[in-house]
Structures are given as structure tokens and as C-alpha cells.
C-alpha beads as a LAMMPS data file, in Angstrom:
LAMMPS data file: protein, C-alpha beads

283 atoms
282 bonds

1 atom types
1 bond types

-500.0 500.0 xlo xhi
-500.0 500.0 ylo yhi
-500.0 500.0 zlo zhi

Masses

1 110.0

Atoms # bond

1 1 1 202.199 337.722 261.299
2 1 1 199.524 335.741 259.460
3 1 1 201.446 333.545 257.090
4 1 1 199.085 332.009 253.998
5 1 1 200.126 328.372 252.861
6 1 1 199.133 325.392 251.045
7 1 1 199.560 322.124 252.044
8 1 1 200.376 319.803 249.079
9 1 1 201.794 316.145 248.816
10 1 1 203.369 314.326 246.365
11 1 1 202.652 310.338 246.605
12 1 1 202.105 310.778 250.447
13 1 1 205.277 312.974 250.788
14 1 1 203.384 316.080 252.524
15 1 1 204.693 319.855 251.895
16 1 1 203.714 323.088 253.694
17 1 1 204.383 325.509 250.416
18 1 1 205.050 329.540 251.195
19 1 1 205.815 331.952 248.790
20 1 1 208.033 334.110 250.272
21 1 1 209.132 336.097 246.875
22 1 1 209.423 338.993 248.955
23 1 1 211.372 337.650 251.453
24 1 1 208.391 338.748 254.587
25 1 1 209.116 335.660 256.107
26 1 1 212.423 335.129 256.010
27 1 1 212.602 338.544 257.279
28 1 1 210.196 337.559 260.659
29 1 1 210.843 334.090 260.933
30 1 1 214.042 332.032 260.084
31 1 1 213.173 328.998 257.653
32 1 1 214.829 326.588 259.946
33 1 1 213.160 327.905 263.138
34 1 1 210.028 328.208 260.594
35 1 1 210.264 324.450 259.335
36 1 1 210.800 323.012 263.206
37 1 1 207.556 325.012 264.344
38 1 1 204.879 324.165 260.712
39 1 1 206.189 321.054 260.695
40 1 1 205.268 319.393 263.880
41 1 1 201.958 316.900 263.834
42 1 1 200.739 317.647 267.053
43 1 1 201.837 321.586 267.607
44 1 1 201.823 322.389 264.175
45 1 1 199.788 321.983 260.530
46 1 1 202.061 318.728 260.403
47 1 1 204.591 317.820 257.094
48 1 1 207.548 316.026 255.996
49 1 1 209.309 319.374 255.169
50 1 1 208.657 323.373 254.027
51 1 1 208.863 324.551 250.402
52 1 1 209.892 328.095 249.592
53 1 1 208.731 329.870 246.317
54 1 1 211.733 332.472 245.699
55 1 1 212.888 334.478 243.059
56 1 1 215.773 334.067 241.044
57 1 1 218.158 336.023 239.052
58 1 1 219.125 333.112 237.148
59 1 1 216.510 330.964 236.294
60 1 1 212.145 331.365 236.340
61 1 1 212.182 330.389 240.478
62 1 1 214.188 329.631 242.820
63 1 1 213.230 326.491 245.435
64 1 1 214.153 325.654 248.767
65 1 1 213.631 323.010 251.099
66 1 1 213.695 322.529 255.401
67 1 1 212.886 319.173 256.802
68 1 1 210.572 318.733 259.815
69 1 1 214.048 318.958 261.917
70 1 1 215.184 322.266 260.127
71 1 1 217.917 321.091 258.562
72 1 1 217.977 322.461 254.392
73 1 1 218.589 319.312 251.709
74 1 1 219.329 320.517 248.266
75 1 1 216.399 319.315 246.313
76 1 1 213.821 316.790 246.482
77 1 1 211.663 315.829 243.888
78 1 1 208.818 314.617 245.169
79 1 1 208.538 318.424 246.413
80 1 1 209.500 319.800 243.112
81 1 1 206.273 318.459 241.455
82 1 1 204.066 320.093 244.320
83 1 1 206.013 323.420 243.565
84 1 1 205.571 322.987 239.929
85 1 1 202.171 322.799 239.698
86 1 1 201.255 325.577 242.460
87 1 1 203.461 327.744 241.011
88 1 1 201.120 327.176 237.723
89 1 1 197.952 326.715 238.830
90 1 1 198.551 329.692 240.456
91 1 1 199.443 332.049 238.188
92 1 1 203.051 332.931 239.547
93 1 1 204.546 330.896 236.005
94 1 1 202.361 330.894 232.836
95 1 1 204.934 327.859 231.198
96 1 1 204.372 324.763 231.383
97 1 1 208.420 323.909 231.167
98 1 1 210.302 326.429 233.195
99 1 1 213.296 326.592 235.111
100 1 1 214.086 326.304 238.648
101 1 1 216.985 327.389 240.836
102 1 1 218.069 324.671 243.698
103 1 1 220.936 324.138 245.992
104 1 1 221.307 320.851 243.410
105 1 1 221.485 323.209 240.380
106 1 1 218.600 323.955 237.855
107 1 1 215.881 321.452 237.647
108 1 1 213.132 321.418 234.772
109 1 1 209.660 320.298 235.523
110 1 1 207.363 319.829 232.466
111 1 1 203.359 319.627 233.412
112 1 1 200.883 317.857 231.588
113 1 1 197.552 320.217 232.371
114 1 1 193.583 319.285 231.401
115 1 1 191.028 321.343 229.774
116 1 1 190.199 322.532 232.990
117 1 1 194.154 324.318 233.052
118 1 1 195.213 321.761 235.808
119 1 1 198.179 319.808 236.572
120 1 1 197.275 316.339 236.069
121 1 1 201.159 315.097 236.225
122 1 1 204.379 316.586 236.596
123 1 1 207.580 315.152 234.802
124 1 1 210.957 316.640 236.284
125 1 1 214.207 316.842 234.510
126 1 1 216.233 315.752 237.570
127 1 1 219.593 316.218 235.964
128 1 1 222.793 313.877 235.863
129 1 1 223.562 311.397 238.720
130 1 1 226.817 311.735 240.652
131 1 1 228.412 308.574 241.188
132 1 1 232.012 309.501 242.367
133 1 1 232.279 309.011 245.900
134 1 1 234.080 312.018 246.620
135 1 1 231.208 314.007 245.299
136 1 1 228.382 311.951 246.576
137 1 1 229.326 312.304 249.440
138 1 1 230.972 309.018 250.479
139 1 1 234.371 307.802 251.998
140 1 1 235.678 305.490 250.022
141 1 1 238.930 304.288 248.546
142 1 1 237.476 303.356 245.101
143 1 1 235.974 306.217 242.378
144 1 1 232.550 304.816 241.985
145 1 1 230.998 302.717 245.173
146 1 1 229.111 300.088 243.659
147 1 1 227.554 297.101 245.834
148 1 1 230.758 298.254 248.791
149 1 1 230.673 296.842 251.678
150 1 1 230.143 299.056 255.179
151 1 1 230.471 297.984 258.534
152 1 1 226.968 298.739 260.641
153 1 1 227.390 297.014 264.485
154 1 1 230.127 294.325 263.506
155 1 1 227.657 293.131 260.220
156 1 1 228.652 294.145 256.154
157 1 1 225.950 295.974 254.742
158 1 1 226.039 296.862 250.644
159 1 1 225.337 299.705 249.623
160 1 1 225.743 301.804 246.146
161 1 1 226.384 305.514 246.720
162 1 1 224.660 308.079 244.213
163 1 1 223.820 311.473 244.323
164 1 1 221.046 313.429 242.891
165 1 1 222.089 317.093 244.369
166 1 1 221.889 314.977 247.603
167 1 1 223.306 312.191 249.257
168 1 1 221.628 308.455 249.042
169 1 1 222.770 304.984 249.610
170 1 1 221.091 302.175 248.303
171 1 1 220.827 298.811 249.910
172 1 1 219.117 295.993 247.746
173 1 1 217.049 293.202 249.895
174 1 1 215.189 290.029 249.552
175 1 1 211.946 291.507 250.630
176 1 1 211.695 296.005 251.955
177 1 1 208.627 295.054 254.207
178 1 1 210.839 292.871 256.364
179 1 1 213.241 295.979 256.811
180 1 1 213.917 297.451 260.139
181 1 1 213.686 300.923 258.361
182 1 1 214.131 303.192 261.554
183 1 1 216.860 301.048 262.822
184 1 1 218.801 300.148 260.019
185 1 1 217.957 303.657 258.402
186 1 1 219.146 305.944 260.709
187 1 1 222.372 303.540 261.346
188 1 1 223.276 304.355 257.607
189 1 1 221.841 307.829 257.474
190 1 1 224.450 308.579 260.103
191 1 1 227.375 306.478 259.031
192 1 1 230.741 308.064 259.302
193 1 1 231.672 307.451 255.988
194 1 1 228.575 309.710 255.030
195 1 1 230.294 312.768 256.203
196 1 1 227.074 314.970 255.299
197 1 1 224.477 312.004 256.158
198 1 1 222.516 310.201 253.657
199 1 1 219.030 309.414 252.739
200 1 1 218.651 305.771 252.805
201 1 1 216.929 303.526 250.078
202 1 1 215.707 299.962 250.547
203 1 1 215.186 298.127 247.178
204 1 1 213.237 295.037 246.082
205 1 1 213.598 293.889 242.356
206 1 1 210.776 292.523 241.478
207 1 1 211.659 292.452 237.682
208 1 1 213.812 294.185 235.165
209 1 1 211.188 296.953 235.001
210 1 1 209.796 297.204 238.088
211 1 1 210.517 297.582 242.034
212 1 1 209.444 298.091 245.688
213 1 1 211.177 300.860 247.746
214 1 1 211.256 301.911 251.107
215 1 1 212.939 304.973 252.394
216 1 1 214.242 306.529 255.214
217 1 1 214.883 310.487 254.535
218 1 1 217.958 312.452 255.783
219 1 1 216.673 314.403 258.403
220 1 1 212.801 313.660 258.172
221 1 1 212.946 309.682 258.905
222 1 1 210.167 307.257 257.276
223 1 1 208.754 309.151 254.277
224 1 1 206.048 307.668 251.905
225 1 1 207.791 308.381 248.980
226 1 1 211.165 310.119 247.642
227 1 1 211.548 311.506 244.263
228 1 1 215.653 312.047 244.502
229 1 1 215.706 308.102 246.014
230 1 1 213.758 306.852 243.127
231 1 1 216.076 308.519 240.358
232 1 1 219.156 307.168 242.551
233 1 1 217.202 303.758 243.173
234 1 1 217.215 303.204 239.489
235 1 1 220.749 304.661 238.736
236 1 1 221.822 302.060 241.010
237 1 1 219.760 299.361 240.051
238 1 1 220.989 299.618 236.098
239 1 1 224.603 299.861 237.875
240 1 1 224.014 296.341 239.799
241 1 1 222.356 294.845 236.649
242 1 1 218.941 294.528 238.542
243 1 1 216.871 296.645 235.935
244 1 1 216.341 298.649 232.527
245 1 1 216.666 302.447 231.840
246 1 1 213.257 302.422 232.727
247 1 1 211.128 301.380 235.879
248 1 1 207.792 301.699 237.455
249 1 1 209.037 302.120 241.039
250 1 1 206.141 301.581 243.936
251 1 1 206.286 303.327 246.744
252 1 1 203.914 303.331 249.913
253 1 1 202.622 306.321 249.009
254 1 1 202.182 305.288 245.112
255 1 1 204.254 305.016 242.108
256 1 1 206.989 306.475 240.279
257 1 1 207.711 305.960 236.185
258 1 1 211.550 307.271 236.492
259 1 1 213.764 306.809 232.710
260 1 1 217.560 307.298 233.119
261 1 1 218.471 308.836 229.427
262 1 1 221.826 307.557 228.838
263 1 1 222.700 309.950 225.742
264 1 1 222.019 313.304 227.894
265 1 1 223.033 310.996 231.122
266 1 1 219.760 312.906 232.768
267 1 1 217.227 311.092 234.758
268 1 1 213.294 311.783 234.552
269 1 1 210.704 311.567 236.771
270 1 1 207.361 311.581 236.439
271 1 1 204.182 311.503 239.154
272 1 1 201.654 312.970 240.745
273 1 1 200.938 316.099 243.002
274 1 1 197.930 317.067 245.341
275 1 1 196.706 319.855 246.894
276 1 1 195.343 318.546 250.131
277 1 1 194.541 322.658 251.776
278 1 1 195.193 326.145 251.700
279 1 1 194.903 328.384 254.988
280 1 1 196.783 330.869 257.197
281 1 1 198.490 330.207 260.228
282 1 1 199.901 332.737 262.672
283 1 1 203.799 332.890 263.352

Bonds

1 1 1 2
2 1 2 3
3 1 3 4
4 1 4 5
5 1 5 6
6 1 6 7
7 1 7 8
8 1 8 9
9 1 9 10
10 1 10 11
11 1 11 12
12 1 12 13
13 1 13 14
14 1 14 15
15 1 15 16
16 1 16 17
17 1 17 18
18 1 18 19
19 1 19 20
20 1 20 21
21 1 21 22
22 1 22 23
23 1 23 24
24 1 24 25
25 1 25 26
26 1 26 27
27 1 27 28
28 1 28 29
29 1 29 30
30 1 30 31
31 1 31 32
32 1 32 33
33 1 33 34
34 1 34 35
35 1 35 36
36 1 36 37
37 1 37 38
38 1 38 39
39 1 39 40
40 1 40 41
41 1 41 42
42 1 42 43
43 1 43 44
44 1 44 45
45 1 45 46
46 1 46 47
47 1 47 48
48 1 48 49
49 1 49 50
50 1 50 51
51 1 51 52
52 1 52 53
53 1 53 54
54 1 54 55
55 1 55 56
56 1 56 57
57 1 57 58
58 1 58 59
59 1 59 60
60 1 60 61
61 1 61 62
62 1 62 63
63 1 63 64
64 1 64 65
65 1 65 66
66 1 66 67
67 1 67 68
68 1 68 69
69 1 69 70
70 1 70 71
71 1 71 72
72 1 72 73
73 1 73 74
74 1 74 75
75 1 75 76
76 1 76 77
77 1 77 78
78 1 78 79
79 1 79 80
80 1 80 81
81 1 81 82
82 1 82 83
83 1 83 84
84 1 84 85
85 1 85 86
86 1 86 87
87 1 87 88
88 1 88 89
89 1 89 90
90 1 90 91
91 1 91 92
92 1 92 93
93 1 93 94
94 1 94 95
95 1 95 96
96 1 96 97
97 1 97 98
98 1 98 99
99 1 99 100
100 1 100 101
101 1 101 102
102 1 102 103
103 1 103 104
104 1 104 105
105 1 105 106
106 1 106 107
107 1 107 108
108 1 108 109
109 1 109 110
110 1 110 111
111 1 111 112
112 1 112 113
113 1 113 114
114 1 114 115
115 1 115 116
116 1 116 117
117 1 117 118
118 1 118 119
119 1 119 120
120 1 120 121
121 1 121 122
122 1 122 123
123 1 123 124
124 1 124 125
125 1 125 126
126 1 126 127
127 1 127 128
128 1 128 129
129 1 129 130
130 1 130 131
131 1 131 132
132 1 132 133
133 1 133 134
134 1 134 135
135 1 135 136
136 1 136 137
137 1 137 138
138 1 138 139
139 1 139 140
140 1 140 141
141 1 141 142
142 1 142 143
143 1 143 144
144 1 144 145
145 1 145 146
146 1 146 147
147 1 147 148
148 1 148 149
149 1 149 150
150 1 150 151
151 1 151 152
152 1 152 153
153 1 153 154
154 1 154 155
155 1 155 156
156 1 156 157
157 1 157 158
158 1 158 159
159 1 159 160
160 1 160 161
161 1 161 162
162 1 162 163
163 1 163 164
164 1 164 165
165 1 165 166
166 1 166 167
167 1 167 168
168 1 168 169
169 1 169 170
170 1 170 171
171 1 171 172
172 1 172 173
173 1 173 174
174 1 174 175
175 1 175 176
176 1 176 177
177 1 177 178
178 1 178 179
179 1 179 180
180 1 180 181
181 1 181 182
182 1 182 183
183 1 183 184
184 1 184 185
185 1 185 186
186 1 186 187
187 1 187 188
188 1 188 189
189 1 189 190
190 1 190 191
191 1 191 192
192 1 192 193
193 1 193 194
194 1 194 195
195 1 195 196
196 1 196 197
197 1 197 198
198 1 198 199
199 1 199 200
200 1 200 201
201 1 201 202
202 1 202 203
203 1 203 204
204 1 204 205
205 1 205 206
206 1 206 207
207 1 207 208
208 1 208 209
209 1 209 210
210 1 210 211
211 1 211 212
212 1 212 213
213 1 213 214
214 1 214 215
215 1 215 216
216 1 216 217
217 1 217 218
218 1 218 219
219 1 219 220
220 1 220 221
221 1 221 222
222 1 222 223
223 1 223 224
224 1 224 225
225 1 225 226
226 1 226 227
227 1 227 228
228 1 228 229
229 1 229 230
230 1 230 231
231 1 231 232
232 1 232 233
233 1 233 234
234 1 234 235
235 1 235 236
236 1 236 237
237 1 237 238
238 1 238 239
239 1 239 240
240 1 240 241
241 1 241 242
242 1 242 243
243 1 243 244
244 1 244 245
245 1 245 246
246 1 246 247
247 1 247 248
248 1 248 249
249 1 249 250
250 1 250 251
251 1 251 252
252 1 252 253
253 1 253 254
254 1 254 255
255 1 255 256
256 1 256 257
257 1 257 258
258 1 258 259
259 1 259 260
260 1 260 261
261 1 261 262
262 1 262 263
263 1 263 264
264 1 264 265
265 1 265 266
266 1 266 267
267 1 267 268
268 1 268 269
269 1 269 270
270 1 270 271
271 1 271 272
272 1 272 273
273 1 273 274
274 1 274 275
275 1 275 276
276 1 276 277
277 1 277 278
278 1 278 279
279 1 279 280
280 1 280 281
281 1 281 282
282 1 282 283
């Protein structure tokens, strides 16, 4: 089966994008199996994860997402702006706010487009944080997990637990690039009181406005940027007293304007997304 795609990133968080709306794929190949195979660097075209454009009998799309490893999170954001603007710079939506269908609920991506009709920026309704720790997910004996302590090899580590849809703990340091991100990241990611994992944020205030993150993705590792850890980034960082509403969060891949609306209690982010290639692949 030849199998079209485009390869898009959003600030160096790389996508292979299928439209599978008539479910030929799915129906050949299973998206885990599919995800493993695409995904690879060296075997494969090489990404952080696969995006699916679907249909949906609730909402404009439906989107879903396989890490390089297979394994399905229930959104990501960085990925939503890629799928926002292929879906309209390709004709499949004609809006420029529409609604999509994830395993996190509906998320609502507004484009800003140029004379040209192209998608210069994408800002994404991400929807409300969860901070309980029973809905996070995270094992706790207190409702919200705020700056708690967790034991990682015989040290405390603090962490704040939020969810955007999916899982993410938040650890606040003196300076990210110092950070043993692959060690310390996948010691959290697989913590036991993280029953379903978590992605893993490393924060560095810089001002009440304005911070460096590093991030280490559930199921993908080292990732330039994440859209779902920015909006949980700042949710935490208003919650510790570190920041505003709003911050300009930079990433190694580039930088993130996300705004936590505390009268809807909705977060919004807003960034850029790429198309790097289009081709076909055999699978």
C-alpha cells in the first residue's frame, strides 16, 4: 500500500500527518504497529509521533496521536497546531475556528492565515487544567499536589501534578540546562505514583512572565517542545507563585505565548507550525 503523508513540526516537535478519513489504513496497518515502523530515524521517515486526520460524528475532526514507541497519548498540542493548519491549507476544513474530537475532549484551534490563505500561527483552546490528583493521574493523599514531595533513588524531588487530557509533573530548578533530562526524566515518567506515566517538565523562572523549559515526553523521551507541558508549566507556575496568567515560555525548539483565562478556567496556546515535506511511503 502506498501511504501519502506530510511531515510537519511544531517548534521542532516533528509529526508524520495521515489522513485516514476512510479508515484504509487502519484497515492495513494498525496505528501502533504503523507509528513504531514511520517513526524510526534510521528505518523510517523519522518523528516524535503519528497524527491521524479522522472523522467525527461529534465535532468538525477527530485527532489522534501514537508516539515513536506506539503507545496513544490523548492530545498534544504542539501536534494540534500542525493538524490545524493542514487540515486548512488543505482544503479538508474551510473555518478558521473549528472543532476537534480528542481522547482529551474537544479542542478549538483558531488560525491566523495571510493574503496568501496560509497559516501563519495557530492559537489552541486547550481547555481546563485538571489539578486533582486522582484525575491527573497521581497517587497522592492530598486533593491538589502542589510543590509534593516524591521519593526518586533515596532523594525528595518536587513536583506539581496537572493534567491537560494527559498526565505531567512539573519540577522547578535553578538552571534546565544543568538537568539530567534522560535520567531524571524517565525516573519520574515511570514513577509508581504515576500509575499511567507522566510527561515530565523541567522549569526555570526567569521572571514573572517568562521561562525556560525542558521536557521529557511520555513515551517519546527528549522532545524540542510540548504544547500540553507548556499549558501545565504555566498552570503550575501561577500555582507556586513563580509567574502571571501569562508567559512567553522558550523552548529548544522556540517559543510558546500560553494565557491561563481564569474566568472560563481555559488555557491558550499560541505558536507556530511547519510543513517540512509531503511524500508517499510504502507500508
Amino acid at each position: 500500500m502506498e501511504l501519502a503523508f506530510a511531515k510537519m513540526e511544531g517548534l521542532g516537535n516533528d509529526f508524520v500527518m495521515l489522513d485516514d478519513r476512510d479508515s484504509s489504513i487502519v484497515n492495513n496497518t494498525p496505528y501502533r504497529e504503523l507509528a513504531q515502523r514511520l517513526c524510526s530515524r534510521r528505518f523510517g521517515i523519522g518523528a516524535d509521533g503519528i497524527i491521524l486526520l479522522l472523522n467525527s460524528d461529534t465535532q468538525d475532526i477527530g485527532f489522534r496521536i501514537f508516539n515513536s514507541d506506539g503507545s496513544e497519548p490523548q492530545m498534544c498540542g504542539n501536534g494540534m497546531r500542525c493538524f490545524a493548519k493542514l487540515a486548512f491549507e488543505q482544503g479538508i476544513l474551510a473555518k478558521k475556528r473549528f472543532t476537534v474530537e480528542t481522547l482529551a475532549g474537544t479542542i478549538v484551534p483558531e488560525l491566523t492565515v495571510n493574503g496568501d490563505n496560509r497559516v501563519t500561527s495557530v492559537c489552541v483552546d486547550m481547555g481546563e487544567p485538571v489539578l486533582e490528583s486522582t484525575k491527573v493521574p497521581f497517587k497522592s493523599d492530598n486533593s491538589l499536589a502542589v510543590n509534593e514531595g516524591v521519593q526518586v533513588n533515596g532523594k525528595s524531588v518536587y513536583l506539581t501534578a496537572v493534567s491537560m487530557g494527559n498526565p505531567h509533573a512539573v519540577i522547578f530548578v535553578d538552571d534546565v540546562d544543568a538537568v539530567d533530562l534522560e535520567k531524571q526524566g524517565r525516573e519520574i515518567e515511570t514513577h509508581e505514583r504515576f500509575p499511567e506515566k507522566t510527561n515530565v517538565e523541567f522549569i526555570q523562572p526567569m521572571n514573572d512572565h517568562e521561562f525556560k523549559m525542558r521536557v521529557w515526553e511520555r513515551g517519546a523521551g527528549e522532545t524540542l517542545a510540548c504544547g500540553t507541558g507548556a499549558c501545565a508549566s504555566l498552570v503550575a507556575s501561577c500555582l507556586n507563585e513563580h509567574s502571571r496568567e501569562t508567559a512567553l515560555i522558550h523552548l529548544a525548539g522556540g517559543d510558546l505565548e500560553v494565557r491561563w483565562d481564569r474566568k472560563s478556567n481555559h488555557i491558550f496556546k499560541t505558536g507556530p507550525a511547519t510543513l517540512s515535506f509531503t511524500g508517499t511511503v510504502a507500508i
